[in-house]
C-alpha positions as CSV (number, residue, x, y, z in Angstrom):
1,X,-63.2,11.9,25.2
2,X,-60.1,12.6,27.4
3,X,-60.5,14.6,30.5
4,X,-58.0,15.8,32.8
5,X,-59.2,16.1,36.1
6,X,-57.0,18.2,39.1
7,X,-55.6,17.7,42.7
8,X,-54.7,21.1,44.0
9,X,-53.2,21.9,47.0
10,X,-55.1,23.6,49.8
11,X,-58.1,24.1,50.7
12,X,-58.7,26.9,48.3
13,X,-57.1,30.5,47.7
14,X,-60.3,32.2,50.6
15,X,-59.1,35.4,49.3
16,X,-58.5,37.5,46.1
17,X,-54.7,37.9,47.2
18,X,-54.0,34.3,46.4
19,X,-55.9,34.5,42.8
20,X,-52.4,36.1,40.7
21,X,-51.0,32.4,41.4
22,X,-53.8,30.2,41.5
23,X,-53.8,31.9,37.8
24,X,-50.5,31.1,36.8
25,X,-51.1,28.2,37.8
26,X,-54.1,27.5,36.0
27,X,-52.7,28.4,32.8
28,X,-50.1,26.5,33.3
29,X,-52.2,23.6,33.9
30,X,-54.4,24.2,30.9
31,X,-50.8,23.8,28.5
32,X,-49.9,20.7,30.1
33,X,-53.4,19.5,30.1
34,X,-53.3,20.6,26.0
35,X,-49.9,18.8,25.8
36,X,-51.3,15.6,27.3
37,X,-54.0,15.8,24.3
38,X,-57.0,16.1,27.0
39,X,-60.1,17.5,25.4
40,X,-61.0,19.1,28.7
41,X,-59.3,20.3,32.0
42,X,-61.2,20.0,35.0
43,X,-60.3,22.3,37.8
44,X,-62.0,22.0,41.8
45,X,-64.4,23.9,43.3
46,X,-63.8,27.2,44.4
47,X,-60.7,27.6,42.2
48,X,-60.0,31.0,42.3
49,X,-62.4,33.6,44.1
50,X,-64.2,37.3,43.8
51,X,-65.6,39.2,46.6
52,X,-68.4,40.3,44.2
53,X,-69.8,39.3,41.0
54,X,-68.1,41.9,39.2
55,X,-64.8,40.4,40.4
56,X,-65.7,36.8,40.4
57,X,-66.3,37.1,36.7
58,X,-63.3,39.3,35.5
59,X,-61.2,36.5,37.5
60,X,-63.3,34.1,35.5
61,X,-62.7,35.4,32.2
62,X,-58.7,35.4,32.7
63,X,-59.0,32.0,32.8
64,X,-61.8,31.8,29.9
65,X,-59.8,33.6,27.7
66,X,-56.9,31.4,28.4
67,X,-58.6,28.0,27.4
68,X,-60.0,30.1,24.5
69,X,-56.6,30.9,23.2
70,X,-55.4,27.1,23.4
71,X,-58.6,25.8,22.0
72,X,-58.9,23.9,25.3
73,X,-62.2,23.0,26.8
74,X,-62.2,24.1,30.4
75,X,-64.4,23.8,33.7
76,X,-63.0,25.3,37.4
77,X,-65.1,27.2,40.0
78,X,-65.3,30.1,41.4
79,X,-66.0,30.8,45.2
80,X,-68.1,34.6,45.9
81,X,-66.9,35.6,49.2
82,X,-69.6,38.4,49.4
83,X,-72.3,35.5,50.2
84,X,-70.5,33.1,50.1
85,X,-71.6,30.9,47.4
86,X,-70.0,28.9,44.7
87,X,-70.2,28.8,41.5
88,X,-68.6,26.9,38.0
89,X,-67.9,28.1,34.8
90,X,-66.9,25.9,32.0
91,X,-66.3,27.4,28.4
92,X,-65.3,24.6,25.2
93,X,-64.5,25.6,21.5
94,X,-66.9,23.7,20.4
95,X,-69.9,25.9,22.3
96,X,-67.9,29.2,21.9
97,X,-70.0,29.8,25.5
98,X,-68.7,30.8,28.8
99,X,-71.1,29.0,31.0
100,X,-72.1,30.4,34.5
101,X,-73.8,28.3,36.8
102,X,-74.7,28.6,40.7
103,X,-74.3,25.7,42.9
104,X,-77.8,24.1,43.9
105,X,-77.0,21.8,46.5
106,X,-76.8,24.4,49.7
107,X,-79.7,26.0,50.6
108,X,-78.6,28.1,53.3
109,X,-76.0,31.0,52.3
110,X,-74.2,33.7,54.8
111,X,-74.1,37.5,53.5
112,X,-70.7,38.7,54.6
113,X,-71.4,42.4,53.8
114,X,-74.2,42.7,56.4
115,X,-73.5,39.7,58.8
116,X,-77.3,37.6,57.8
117,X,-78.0,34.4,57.1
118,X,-80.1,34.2,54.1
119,X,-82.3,31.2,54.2
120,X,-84.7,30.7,51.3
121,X,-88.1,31.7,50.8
122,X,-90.9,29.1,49.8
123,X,-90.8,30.8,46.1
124,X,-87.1,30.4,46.3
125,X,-86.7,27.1,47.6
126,X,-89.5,26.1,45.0
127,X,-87.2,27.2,42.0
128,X,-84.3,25.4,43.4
129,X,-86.1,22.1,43.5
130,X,-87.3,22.8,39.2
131,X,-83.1,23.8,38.9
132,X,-82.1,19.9,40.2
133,X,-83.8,19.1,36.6
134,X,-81.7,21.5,34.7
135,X,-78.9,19.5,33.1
136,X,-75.6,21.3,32.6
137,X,-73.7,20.2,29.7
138,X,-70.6,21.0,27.5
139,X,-69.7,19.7,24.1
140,X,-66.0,18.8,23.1
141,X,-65.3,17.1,19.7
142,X,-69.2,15.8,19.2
143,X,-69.0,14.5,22.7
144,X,-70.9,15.5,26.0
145,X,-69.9,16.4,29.0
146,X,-72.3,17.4,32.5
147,X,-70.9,19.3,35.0
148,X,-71.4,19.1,39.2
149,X,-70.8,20.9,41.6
150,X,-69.7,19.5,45.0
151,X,-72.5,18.2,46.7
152,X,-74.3,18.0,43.3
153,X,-73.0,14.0,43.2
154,X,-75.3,13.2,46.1
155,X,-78.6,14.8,44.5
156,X,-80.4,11.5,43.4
157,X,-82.8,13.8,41.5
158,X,-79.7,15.6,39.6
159,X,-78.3,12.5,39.2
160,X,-81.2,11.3,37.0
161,X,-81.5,13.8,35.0
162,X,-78.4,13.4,33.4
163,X,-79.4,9.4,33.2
164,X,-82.5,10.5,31.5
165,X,-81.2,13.4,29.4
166,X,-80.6,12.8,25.5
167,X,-77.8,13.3,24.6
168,X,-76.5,11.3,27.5
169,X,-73.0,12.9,28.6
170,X,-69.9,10.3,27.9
171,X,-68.6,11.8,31.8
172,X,-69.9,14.0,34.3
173,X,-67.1,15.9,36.2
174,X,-68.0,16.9,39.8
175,X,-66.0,20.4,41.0
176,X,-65.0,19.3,44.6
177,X,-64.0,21.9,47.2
178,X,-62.4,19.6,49.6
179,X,-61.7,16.1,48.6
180,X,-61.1,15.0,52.3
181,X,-63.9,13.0,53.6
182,X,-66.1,13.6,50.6
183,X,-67.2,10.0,50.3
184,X,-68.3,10.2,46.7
185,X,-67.8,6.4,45.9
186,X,-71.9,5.2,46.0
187,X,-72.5,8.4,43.6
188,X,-70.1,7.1,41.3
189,X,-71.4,3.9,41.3
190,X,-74.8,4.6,40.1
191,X,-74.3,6.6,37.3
192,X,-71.6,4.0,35.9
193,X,-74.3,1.5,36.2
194,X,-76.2,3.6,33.6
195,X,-73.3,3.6,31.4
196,X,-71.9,7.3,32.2
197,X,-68.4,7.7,33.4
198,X,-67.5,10.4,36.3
199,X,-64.9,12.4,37.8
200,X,-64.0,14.7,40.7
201,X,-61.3,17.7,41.0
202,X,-60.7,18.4,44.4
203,X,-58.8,20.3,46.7
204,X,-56.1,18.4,48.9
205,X,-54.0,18.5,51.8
206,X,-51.0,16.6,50.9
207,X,-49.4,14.8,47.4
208,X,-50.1,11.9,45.6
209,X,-53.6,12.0,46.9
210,X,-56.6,10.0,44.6
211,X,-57.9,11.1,41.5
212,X,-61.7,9.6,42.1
213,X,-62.8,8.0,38.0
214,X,-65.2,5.6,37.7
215,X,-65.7,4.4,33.9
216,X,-68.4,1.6,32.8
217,X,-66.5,-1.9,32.2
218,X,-63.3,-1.1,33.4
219,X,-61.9,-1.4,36.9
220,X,-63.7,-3.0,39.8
221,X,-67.2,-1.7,39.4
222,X,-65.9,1.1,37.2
223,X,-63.3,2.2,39.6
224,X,-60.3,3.2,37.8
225,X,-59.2,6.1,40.4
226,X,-55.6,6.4,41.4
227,X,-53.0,8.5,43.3
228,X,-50.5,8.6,40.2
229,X,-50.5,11.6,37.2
230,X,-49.5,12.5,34.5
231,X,-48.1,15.7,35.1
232,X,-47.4,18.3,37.5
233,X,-47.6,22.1,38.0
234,X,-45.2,22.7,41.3
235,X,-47.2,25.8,42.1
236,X,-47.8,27.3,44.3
237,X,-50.3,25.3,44.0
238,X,-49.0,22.5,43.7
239,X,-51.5,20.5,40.9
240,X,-51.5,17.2,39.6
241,X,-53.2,15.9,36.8
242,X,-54.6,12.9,35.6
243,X,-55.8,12.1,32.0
244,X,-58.7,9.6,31.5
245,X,-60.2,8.8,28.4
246,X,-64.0,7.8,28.1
């Protein structure tokens, strides 16, 4: 499997004004990614973002429909400002699914429209505990892949259910928001030592900045990350990607 994971400038677009080039951008990342002969493009957390579902998913499917038309495998996120919360989508032409799934890891979440945190009732919290057992996988070219978001790598529980899952995903990709200070190293570590490669897409503050891999019996301990690419989208944003294979 070959996977193309991201560095994008900024923090993250924060508004739906900054989503027409985050977009361009995007699809432009998606042909070089093609070009590169990656099997899937991994873009960061909070990619592009909607102030409501409605809009979170028509921005989503601009970039669905994109990966569709190249036959591309593709996972980004997608921030919802109306909460906020985050969320991924991921979409392979070997599923023919657009996946939708809701960040687990934050269980505290601010409603913009009416100025309330909303903390989680008993029932609630309950049935996000059962959801760090849900495995979230994509298939490209008889091959699995899980998908993370953000603080997802830290979740020992979420961890080992992709170790324990059948079939066991060749890589799990991790959707970062912000790759500064996300220490994601001793993560990494442990699901290498079970023989499953992973990879972050983050949002950066300046160039050249690491592409986190870690792949079983290469490296030291796996580690195979690096500041160098592949290729470049000048942007704005500026992304740089990095192909792996696995």
């Amino acid at each position: 499997m070959k996977v193309a994971i991201t560095t994008v400038g900024c923090k993250g677009p924060e508004d739906e004004s900054k989503n027409e080039g985050r977009l361009k951008a995007g699809k432009l990342a998606m042909a070089k990614a093609k070009s590169l002969g990656a099997d899937i493009l991994v873009l960061p957390g909070g990619f592009v973002v909607g102030n409501d579902s409605e809009s979170r998913q028509r921005i989503a499917n601009a970039l669905i429909d994109e990966a569709r038309s190249l036959e591309l495998a593709v996972v980004f996120g997608v921030d919802d400002n109306s909460w906020p919360q985050a969320y991924g989508y991921a979409w392979s032409p070997v599923d023919k699914i657009a996946y939708c799934w809701e960040e687990r890891s934050s269980t505290r979440r601010w409603n913009k429209r009416n100025d309330q945190q909303i903390i989680l009732t008993d029932n609630e919290w309950d049935a996000k505990l059962k959801s760090y057992d849900e495995v979230r996988l994509i298939m490209t070219e008889g091959e699995v892949a899980g998908v993370l978001l953000c603080g997802e790598l830290f979740n020992e529980r979420i961890r080992n259910a992709f170790i324990k899952c059948s079939p066991r995903p060749k890589i799990v990709v991790d959707l970062i928001h912000r790759g500064h200070g996300f220490r994601s190293a001793s993560s990494m570590k442990k699901l290498c030592h079970y023989g499953i490669a992973s990879a972050c897409s983050a949002h950066v503050q300046k160039n050249y900045a690491m592409k986190r891999c870690y792949i079983p019996g290469k490296g030291n301990d796996g580690n195979v990350s690096t500041r160098g690419f592949d290729d470049i989208i000048e942007g704005p944003p500026r992304i740089e990607l990095k192909r792996f294979e696995v």
